[in-house]
C-alpha positions in Angstrom: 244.1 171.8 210.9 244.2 168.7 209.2 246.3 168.2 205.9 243.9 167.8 203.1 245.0 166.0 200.3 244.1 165.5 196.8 244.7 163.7 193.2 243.9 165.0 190.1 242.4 161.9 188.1 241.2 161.8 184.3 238.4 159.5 182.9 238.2 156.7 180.8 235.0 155.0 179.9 234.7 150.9 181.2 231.4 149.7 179.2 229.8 146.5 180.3 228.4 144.7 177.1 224.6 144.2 176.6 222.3 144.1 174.0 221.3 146.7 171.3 218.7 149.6 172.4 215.5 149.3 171.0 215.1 151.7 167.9 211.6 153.5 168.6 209.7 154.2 164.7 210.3 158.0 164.0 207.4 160.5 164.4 205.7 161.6 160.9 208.4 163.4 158.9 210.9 162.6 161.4 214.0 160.1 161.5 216.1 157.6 164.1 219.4 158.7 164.3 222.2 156.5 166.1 225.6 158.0 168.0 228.0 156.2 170.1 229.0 157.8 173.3 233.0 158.7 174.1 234.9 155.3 174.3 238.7 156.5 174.7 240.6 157.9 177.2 240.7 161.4 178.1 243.6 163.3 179.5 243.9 164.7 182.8 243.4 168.5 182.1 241.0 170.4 183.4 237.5 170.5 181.0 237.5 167.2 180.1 236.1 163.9 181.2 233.3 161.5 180.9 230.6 160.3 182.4 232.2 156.3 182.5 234.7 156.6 184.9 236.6 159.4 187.1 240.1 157.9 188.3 241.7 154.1 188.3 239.6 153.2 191.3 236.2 153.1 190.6 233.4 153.2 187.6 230.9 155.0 186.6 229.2 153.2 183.5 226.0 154.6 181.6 223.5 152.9 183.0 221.0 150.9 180.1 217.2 152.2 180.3 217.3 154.2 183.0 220.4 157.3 181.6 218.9 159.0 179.1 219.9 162.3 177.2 218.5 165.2 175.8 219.1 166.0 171.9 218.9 168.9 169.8 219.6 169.6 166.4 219.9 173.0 165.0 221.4 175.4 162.3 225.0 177.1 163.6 224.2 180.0 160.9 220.7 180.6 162.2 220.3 179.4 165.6 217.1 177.6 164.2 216.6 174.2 166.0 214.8 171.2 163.9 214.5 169.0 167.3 213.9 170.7 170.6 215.4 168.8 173.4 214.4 165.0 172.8 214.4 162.3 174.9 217.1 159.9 173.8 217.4 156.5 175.3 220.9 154.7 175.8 221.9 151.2 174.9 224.9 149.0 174.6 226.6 147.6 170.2 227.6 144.4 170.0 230.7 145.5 171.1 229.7 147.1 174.4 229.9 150.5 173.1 227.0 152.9 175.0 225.1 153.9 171.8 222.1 156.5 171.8 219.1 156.2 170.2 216.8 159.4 169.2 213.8 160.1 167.3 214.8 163.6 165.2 212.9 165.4 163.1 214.3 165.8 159.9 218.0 167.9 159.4 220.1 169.2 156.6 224.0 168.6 155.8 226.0 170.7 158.3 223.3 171.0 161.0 225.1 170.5 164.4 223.6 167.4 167.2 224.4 168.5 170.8 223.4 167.0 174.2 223.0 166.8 178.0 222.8 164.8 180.7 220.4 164.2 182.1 217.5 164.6 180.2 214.6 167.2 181.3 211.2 166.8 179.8 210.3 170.7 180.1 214.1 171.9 177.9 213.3 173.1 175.0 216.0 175.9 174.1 219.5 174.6 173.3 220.8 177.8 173.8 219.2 177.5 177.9 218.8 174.6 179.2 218.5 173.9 182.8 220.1 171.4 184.9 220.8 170.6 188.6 223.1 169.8 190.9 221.6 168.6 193.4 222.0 170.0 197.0 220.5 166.6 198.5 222.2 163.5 196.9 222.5 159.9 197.7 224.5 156.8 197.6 223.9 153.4 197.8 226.8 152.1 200.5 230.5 153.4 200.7 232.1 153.4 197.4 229.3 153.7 195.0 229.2 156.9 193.5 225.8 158.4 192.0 226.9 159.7 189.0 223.0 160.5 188.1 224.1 163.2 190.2 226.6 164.8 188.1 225.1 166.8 185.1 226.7 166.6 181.8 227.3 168.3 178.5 228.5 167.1 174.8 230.5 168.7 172.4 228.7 169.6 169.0 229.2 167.2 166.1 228.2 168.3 162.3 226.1 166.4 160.9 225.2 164.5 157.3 221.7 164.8 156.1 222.2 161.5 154.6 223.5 159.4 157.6 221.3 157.8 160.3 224.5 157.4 162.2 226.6 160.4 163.7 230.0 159.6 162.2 232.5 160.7 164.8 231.8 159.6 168.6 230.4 162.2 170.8 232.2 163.6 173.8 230.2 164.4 177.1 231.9 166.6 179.6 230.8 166.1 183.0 229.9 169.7 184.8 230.6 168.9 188.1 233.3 168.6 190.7 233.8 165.6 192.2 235.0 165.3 196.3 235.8 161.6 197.6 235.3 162.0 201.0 237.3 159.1 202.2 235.7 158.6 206.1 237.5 156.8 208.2 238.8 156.3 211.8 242.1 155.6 213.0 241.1 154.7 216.4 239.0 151.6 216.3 236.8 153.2 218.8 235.0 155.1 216.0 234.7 152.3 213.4 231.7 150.7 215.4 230.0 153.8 213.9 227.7 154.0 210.9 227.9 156.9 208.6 224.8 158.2 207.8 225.8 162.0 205.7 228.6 164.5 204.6 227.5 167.5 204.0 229.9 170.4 202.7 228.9 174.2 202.9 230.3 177.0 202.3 230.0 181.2 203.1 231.0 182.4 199.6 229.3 180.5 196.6 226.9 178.5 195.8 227.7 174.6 196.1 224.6 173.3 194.5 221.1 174.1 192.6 220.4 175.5 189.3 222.6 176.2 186.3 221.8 177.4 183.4 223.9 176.5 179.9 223.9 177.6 176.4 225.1 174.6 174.4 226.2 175.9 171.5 229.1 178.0 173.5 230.5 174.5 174.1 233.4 173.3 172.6 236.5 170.4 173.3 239.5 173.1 174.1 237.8 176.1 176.3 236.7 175.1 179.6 232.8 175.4 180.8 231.2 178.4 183.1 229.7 176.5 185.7 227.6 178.4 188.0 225.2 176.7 190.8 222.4 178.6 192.4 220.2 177.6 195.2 222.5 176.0 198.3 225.2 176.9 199.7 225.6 173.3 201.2 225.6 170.0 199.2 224.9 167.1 201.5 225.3 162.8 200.5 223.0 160.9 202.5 224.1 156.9 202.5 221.2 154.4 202.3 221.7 151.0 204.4 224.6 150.6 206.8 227.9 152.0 206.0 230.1 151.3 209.0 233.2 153.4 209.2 236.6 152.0 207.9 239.6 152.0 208.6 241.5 153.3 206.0 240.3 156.2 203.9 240.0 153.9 200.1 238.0 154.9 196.9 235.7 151.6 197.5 234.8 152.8 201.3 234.5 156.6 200.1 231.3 159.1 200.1 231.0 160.7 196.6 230.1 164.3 196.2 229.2 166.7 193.2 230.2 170.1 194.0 229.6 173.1 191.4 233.4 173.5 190.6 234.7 176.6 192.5 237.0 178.0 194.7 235.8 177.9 198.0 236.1 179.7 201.2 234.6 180.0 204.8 233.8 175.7 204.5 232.5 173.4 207.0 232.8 169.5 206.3 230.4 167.6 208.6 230.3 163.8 209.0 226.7 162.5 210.9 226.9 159.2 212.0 224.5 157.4 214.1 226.5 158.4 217.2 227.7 161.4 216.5 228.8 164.6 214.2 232.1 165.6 213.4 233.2 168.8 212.2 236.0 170.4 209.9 236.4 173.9 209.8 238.3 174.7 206.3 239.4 178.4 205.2 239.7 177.6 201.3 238.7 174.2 199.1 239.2 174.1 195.8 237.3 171.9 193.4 237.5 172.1 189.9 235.8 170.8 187.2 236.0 167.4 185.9 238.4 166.8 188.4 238.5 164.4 191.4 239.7 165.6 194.4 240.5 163.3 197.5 239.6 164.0 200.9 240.9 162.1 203.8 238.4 162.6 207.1 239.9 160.8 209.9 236.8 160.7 213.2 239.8 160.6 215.5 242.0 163.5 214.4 242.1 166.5 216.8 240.8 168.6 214.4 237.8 166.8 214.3 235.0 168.6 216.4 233.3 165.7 217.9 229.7 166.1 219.3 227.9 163.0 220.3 224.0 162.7 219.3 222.1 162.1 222.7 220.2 158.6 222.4 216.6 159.3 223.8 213.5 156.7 223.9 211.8 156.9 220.4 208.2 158.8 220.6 205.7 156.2 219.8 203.2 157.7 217.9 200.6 154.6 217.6 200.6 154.4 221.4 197.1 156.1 221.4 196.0 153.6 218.7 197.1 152.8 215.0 196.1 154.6 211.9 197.4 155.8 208.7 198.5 159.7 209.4 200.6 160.3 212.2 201.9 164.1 213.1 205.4 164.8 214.1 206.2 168.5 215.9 209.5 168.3 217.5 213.0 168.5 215.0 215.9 166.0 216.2 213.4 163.4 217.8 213.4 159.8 217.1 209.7 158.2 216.5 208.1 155.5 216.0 204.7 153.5 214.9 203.4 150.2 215.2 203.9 148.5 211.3 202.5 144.9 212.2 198.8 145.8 211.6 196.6 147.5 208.3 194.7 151.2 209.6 193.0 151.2 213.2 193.5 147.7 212.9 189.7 147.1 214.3 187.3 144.5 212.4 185.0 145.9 210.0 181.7 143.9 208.7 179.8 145.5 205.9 177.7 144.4 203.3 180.6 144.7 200.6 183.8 145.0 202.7 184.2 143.0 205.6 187.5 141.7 207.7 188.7 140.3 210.6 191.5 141.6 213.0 192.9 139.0 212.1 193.2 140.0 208.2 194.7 143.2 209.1 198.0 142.0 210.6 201.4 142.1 208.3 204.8 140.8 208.4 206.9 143.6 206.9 210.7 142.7 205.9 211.5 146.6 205.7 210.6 149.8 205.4 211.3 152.9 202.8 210.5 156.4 202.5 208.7 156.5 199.4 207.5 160.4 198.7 208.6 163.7 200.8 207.4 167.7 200.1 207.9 170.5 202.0 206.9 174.3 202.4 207.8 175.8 199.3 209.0 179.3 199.1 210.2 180.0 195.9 210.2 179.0 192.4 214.2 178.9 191.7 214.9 176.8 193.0 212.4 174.7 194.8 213.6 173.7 198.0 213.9 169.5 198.2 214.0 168.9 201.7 212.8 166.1 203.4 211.2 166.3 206.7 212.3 162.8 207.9 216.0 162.2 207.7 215.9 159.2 205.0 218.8 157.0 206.0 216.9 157.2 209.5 213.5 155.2 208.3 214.2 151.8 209.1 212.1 148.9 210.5 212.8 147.4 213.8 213.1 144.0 215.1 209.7 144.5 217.6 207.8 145.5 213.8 208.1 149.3 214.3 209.3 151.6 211.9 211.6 154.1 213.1 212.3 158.0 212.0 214.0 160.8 212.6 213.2 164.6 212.1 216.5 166.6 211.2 217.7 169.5 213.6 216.1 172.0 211.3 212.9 170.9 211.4 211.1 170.8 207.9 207.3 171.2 207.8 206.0 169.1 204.9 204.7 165.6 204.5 206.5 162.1 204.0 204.9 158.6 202.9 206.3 155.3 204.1 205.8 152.0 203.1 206.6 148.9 204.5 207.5 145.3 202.1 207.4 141.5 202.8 211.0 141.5 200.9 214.0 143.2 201.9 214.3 145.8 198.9 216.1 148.8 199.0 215.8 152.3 197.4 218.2 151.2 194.0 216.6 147.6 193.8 212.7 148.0 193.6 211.8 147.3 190.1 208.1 148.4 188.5 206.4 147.2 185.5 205.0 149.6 182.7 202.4 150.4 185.1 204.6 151.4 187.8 203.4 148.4 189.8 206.3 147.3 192.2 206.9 143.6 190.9 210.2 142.6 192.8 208.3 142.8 196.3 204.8 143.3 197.6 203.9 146.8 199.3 201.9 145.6 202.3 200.5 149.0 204.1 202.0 152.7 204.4 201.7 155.9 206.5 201.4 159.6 205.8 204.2 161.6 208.5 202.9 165.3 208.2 205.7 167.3 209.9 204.1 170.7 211.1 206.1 172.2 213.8 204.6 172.8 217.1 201.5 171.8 216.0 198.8 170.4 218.5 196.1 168.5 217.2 193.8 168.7 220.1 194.8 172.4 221.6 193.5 173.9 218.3 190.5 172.0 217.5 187.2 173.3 217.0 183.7 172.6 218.0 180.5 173.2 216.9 176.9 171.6 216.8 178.6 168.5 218.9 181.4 167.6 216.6 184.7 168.5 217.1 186.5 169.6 214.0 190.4 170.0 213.1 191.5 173.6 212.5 193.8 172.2 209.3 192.7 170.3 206.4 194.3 166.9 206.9 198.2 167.4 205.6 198.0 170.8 206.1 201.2 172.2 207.7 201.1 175.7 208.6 198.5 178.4 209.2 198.1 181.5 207.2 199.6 183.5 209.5 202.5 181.8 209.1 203.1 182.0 205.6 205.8 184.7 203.8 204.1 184.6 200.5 201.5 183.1 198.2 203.7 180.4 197.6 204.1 179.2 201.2 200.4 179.7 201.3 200.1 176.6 199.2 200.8 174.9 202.2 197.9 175.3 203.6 195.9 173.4 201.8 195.8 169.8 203.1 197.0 166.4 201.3 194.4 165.1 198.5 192.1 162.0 198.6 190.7 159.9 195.9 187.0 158.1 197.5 187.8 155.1 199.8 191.9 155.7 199.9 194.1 155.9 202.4 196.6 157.3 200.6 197.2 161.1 200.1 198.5 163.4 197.4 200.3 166.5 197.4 198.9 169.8 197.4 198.7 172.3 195.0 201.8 174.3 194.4 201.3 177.9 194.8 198.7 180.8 195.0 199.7 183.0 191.9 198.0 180.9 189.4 194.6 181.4 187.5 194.6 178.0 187.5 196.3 175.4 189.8 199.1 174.2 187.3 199.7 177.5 184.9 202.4 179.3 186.5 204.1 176.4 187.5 203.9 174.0 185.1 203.1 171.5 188.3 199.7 169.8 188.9 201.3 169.5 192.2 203.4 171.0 194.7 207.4 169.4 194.5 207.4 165.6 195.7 210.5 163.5 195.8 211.1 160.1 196.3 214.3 158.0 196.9 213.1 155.2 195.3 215.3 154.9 191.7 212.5 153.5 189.7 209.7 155.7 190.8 211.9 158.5 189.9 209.5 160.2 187.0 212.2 162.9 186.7 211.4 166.6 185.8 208.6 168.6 185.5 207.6 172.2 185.2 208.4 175.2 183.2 211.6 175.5 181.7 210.4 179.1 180.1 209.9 180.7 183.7 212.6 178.6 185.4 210.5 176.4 187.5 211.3 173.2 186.9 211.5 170.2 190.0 213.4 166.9 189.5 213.4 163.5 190.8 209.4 164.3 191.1 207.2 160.6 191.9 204.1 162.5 190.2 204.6 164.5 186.5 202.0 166.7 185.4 200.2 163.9 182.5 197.8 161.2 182.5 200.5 158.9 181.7 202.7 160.1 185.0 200.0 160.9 187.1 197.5 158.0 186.8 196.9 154.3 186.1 194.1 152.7 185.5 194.1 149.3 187.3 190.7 148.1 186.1 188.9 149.0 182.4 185.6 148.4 183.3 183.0 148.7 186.5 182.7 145.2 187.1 186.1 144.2 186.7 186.8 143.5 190.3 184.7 144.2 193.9 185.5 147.1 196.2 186.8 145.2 198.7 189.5 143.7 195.7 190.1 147.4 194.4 190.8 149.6 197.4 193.0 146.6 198.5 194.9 146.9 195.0 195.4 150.6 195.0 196.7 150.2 198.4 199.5 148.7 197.2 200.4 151.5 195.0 200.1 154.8 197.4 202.0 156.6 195.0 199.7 156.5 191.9 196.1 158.0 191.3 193.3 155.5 190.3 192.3 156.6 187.0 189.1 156.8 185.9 187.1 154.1 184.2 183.8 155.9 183.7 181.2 158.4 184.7 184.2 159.6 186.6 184.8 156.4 188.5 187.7 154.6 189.3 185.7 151.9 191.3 182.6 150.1 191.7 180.0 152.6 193.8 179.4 149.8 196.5 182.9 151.6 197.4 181.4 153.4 199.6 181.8 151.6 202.9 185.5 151.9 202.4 184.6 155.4 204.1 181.9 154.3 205.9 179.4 156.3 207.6 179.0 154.1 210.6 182.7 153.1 212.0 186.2 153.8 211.3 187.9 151.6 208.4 191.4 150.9 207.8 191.0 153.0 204.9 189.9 156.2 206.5 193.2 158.6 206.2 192.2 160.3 209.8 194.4 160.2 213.0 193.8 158.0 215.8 190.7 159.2 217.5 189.9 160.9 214.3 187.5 159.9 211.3 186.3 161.1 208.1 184.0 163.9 208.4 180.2 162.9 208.1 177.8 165.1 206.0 175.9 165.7 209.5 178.9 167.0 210.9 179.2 169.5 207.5 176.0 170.4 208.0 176.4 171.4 211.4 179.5 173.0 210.7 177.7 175.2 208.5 174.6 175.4 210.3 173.5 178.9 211.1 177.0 180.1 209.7 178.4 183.4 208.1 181.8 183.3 206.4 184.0 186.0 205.0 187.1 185.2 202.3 190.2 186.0 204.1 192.1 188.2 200.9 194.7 189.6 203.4 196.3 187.0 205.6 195.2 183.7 203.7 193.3 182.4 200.4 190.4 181.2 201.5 187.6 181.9 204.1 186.7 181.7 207.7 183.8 181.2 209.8 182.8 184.0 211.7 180.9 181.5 214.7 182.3 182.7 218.0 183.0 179.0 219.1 185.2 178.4 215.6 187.3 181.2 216.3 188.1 182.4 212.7 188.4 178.5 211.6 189.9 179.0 208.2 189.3 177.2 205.3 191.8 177.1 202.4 190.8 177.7 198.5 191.3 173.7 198.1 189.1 173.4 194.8 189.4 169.9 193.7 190.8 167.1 191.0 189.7 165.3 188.5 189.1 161.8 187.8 192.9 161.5 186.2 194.5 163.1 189.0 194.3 166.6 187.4 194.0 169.8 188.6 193.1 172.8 186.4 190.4 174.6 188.8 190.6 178.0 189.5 192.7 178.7 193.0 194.5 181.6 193.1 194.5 185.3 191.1 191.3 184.7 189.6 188.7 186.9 188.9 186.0 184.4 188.6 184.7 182.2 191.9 186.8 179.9 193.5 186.3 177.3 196.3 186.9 174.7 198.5 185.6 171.5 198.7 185.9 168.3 201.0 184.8 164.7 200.9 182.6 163.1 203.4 181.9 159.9 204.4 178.9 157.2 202.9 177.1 157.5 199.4 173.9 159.2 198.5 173.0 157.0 196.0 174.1 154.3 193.7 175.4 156.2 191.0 177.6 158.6 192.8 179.7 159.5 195.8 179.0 162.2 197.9 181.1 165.0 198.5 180.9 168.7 200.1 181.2 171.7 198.3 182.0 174.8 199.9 181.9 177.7 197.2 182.5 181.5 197.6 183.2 183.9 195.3 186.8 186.2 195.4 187.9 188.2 193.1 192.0 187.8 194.2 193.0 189.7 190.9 192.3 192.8 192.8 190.3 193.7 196.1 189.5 196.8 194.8 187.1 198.5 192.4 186.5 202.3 191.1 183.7 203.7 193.1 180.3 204.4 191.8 178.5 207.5 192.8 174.7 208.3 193.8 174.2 208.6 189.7 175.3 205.3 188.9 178.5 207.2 187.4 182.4 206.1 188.5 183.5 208.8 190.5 187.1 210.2 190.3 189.1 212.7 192.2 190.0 216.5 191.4 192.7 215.0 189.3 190.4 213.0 187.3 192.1 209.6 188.7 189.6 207.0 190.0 188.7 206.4 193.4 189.0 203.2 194.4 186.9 201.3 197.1 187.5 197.6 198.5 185.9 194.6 196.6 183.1 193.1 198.8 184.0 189.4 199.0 181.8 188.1 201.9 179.3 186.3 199.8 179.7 182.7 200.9 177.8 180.1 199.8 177.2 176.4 201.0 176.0 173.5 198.5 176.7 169.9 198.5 176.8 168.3 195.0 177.8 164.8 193.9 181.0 163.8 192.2 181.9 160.5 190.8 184.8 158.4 193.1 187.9 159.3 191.0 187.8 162.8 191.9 190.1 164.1 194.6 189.1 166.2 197.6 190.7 167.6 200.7 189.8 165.9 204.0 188.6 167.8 207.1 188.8 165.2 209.9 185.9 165.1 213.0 187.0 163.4 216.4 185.5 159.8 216.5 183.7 161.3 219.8 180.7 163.3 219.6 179.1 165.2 222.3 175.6 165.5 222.6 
């Protein structure tokens, strides 16, 4: 076995000088209150650290507007807090000292500040606050540690009531272990190699997820009970190339947070684009606030070497482009054609037109923007992409190329392609999360469902071939383990005239979409540093999700691009929300987000570029709904799925998920789950009715999931009971389906049932 080796390294902070943070005016009755973060050197014990720098090698400074803390105040006698887990933002003195800025409420003399890193909108108990390591992390090139990745915890300071200063500096401890993997080869037959991931896992503890830490137990001297749960593995995934060295050096290392413990039964694998290599290690050691050096040599015998076999890429756009594209198979390279907008196919309408020509696009490179997968429980929530994210990249011949992992992941990914070469640290957004360092020139749903055969399960009825899945959708019922995987059955969501999809909803056990969860949707990630929103969810029943793209609020759910209906044409406004797949289009009015001559962006009588359907797919038609429906029955399916299916002989069992629908912010708070009231599903269709709104299809049926039984009711009209004088109990009828169409203004959001562009007679 290979000699590991190691140094035990303390922290010092290096600041960078910038200007002063911005003090934000204190909320009614409340005050700004100013610390400085630890500026002197820290020994090299175990317990203590900081978040500047770990080791003489490299730096880790606080990074300005974009770290920011959580603050609390409270009473050390009582327990009583004053401020609950504010947001606090971090700046730079005149000096270069890191300097925190909070909004408090007000305090007395001998009240105690305390803090983490970073901050979590949903923490509101100092005493259990939840923070992450996370079990998927990433770095930006060799040597660049992520130290957004490495959670962090102050010492408590006693406070004056009269200062609006802390008077002593305040001491974070980082939580985590730190591993340098220092990748390297000593046989130059490696080094033409790039190194795409390390990934550490163990057999006896956890190495990453969820802790759990009562701030007050925190002090300078005792060390800090760290304790992950959720993933046994912790894996760094490099973004851009990192080709492997030749020496194993700090500044050509791969950084990785570890919860500290002692470890046994550990694999260490290395996946570059060529191959994987693997260590087998009986015990590891990391401790906390410590870095520990790794040396991996790709040409040491004890190495396990196992080349990746290089097969043609799956083009998926070989049948024709378009902007959803399924993926079945894990460990397969694909590709698409990323030169052209949609089906690429003219389109001349009486207020959106184009040319073939207008459709093609230069990209300079692509990104992964958003990724989900099948959820299965609440703590954690998996974060698993289905697309390996190092692996998106765009080629020379302007196609994007992906990977799916080994493992395949069911779930759904959106990526974008840009006219400048930005990467997942550089893109910068304005206050309206518009991308203002490049320009976002088309993008693709990937939905991963595994085995999955688009044609081999369709449906057909009245001449129009129907899928068996809401678009997005990426198992069946049958499949699921739970009402939380059941979620995933319930396609992507579509704002009128978009493209672009949103997530699903995030479980089944709610009354309401959001309640249980705290999550309007289900967990979505994204790479991208500055379409990071951060964390959402609830705190009080442990289900929180980080690095989420899309909060659970107006403000990070929405934007609204245009105040007014005549601010800008159709053709101008789906254009302009095409650039910003990752944000709903709020509302302007009458539940609008644009003009209603919007409506040939789905138009009833070709394919656009902006219909989200497959190729040789298309927005459903209300003719097609109607024949769907047609001479139907229905029953709601209460013990394999939630929702209903058709009962036609030629749909065999098509099911339909309870879908409901969102409002014109992006919203959803309709009934979908454990509800003793009626719940439904609903889908868009292509064309407008009329001028003031936009037609969509409402399915409704009513299903009382709070229980599918009721007491029995005799001949009198009396319950009956048994001898024991218990009640007999006799199954719900929920078979009563009903059909209606109503129309909703264009802001709303709808699943998407898609009809082959074929119809037979």
């Amino acid at each position: 076995m290979k000699r590991f080796f190691y140094t035990l390294l303390g922290a010092a902070v290096c600041a960078s000088c910038t200007n002063e943070p911005d003090v934000v005016s204190p909320a009614a009755g409340g005050r700004n209150l100013r610390f400085a973060l630890s500026e002197v050197e820290m020994e090299t014990v175990a317990g203590e650290g900081s978040r500047a720098t770990f080791g003489e090698n490299f730096v880790i400074n606080w990074e300005d507007a974009k770290d920011a803390l959580g603050v609390f105040v409270y009473n050390p006698e009582t327990n009583d807090m004053s401020t609950k887990g504010v947001q606090a933002s971090i700046g730079r003195d005149d000096d270069g000292v890191a300097t925190v800025a909070a909004t408090v409420s007000e305090f007395q003399s001998g009240d105690q500040l305390v803090a983490y890193y970073p901050y979590t909108r949903s923490n509101e108990n100092f005493q259990s606050v939840k923070v992450e390591i996370n079990a998927n992390q990433t770095q930006y090139g060799l040597g660049n540690f992520n130290g957004s990745h490495n959670p962090m915890l102050s010492v408590p300071v006693t406070l004056d009531a009269a200062a609006s200063e802390v008077g002593e500096t305040v001491k974070f401890r980082p939580l985590g272990a730190i591993v340098e993997w220092g990748v390297y080869s000593s046989d130059e037959t490696f080094r033409s190699e790039n190194v795409e991931s390390v990934s550490f896992t163990a057999t006896n503890k956890d190495a990453g997820g969820i802790v759990f830490l009562n701030l007050k137990d925190t002090s300078e001297t005792e060390d800090i009970n760290v304790s992950a749960s959720g993933s046994k593995s912790v894996t760094v995934s490099l973004m851009g190339d990192a080709p492997v060295p030749a020496a194993a050096t700090p500044d050509q290392s791969v950084y990785a947070v570890l919860a500290p413990n002692a470890y046994t039964g550990c694999t260490v694998v290395v996946t570059t684009d060529k191959a994987t290599y693997t260590w087998s290690v009986d015990e590891f050691n990391a401790p906390r606030a410590y870095v520990r050096r790794i040396g991996l040599d790709l040409a040491s015998e004890n190495a396990v070497r196992e080349a990746r076999t290089e097969t043609e890429a799956v083009d998926l756009s070989a049948a024709g482009t378009a902007n959803t594209y399924y993926v079945s198979q894990p460990a397969t390279t694909y590709k698409f054609k990323a030169t052209v907008k949609g089906n690429g196919e003219a389109f001349t309408g009486s207020n959106i037109s184009y040319t073939a020509e207008d459709l093609a696009i230069d990209p300079a490179c692509a990104l992964l923007v958003w990724y989900n997968s099948v959820q299965s429980s609440y703590q954690p929530w998996a974060q698993l992409s289905p697309v390996e994210i190092n692996s998106v990249e765009l080629g020379d011949n302007g196609y994007v190329y992906f990977r799916t992992p080994a493992a395949f992941v069911n779930g759904n990914v959106l990526i974008a392609v840009f006219d400048a070469p930005v990467d997942y640290q550089s893109v910068e957004i304005n206050d309206k999360r518009q991308i203002t360092n490049a320009n976002l020139l088309w993008s693709w749903n990937i939905v991963a469902a595994e085995g999955y055969d688009l044609d081999a399960t369709a449906v057909t009825k009245g001449g129009y071939t129907f899928m068996n899945r809401d678009l997005g959708a990426v198992i069946d019922p049958e499949d699921a383990a739970n009402d939380i995987e059941k979620a995933s059955t319930v396609g992507n969501y579509y704002q009128y005239g978009r493209k672009d999809p949103f997530p699903s909803i995030p479980d089944y056990t709610s009354v309401q979409i959001c309640y249980m969860t705290g999550l309007t949707f289900t967990p979505t990630y994204t790479p991208i540093v500055a379409l990071d929103q951060g964390s959402f969810g609830r705190a009080d029943y442990a289900r929180v999700a980080h690095h989420q793209i899309l909060g659970n609020t107006g403000e990070t759910i929405a934007v609204k691009l245009y105040e007014n209906r005549g601010d800008a044409t159709a053709a101008e406004a789906v254009a302009a929300a095409a650039a910003m797949p990752y944000a709903w289009m709020q509302e302007y009015d009458w539940g609008h987000w644009m003009a209603n001559d919007g409506g040939e962006a789905w138009s009833t009588t070709a394919k656009t570029i902006y219909d989200p359907c497959p190729a040789g797919w298309r927005m459903m038609t209300e003719e097609a709904w109607n024949a769907l429906i047609g001479d139907a029955t229905a029953h709601a399916d209460l013990d394999v799925g939630k929702g209903f299916r058709f009962d036609a002989e030629e749909l065999r069992g098509a099911y339909f998920p309870i879908n409901t629908k969102r409002g014109g912010n992006g919203y959803g708070n309709d009934y979908s789950g454990s509800c003793g009231v009626p719940c439904y599903s609903s889908y868009a269709v292509a064309g407008h009715t009329d001028y003031e709104n936009t037609r969509v299809v409402i399915a409704e049926f009513k299903a009382n999931y709070a229980t599918t039984e009721v007491q029995a009711t005799g001949e009198d009209g009396k319950p009956v009971v048994d001898e024991e004088g218990k009640p007999v109990m006799v199954p719900v009828d929920n078979t009563d389906i009903t059909f209606n169409a109503e129309n909703r203004g264009n802001a709303h959001g709808f699943c998407v049932r898609c009809i082959r562009e074929t119809v037979t007679e």
